[in-house]
C-alpha positions, 0 to 999 in steps of 0.5 A: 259699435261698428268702430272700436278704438282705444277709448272703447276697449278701455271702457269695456276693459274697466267695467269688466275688470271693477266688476270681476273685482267687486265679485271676488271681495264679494265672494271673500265677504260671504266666507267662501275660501279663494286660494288665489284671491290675492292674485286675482285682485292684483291682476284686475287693480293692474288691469283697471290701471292699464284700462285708465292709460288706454282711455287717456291716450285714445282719448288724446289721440282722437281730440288730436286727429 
């Protein structure tokens, strides 16, 4: 990938943020104690939704130009 745009970085973005998400309820599943589990999945639903806006306007932007 030589020209990374907004779509792109959403992408990666997205897939990382679902899957460090799908990690920590795992790990929660499984029994072991996350002080700060809370935050953390806070932090990537707020990630996957920043994630979705990027996708979209560099989606946008590049049918545009």
């Amino acid at each position: 990938m030589d020209n990374w745009n907004l779509t792109s970085v959403g992408l990666v973005l997205i897939g990382c943020s679902i899957t460090v998400a799908g990690t920590i309820i795992a790990a929660l599943l499984l029994g072991i104690s996350i002080g700060i589990a809370p935050y953390l999945l806070i932090t990537t639903a707020l990630l996957i939704v920043m994630s979705a806006i990027l996708i979209i306007y560099g989606d946008q932007e590049a049918n545009a130009g």
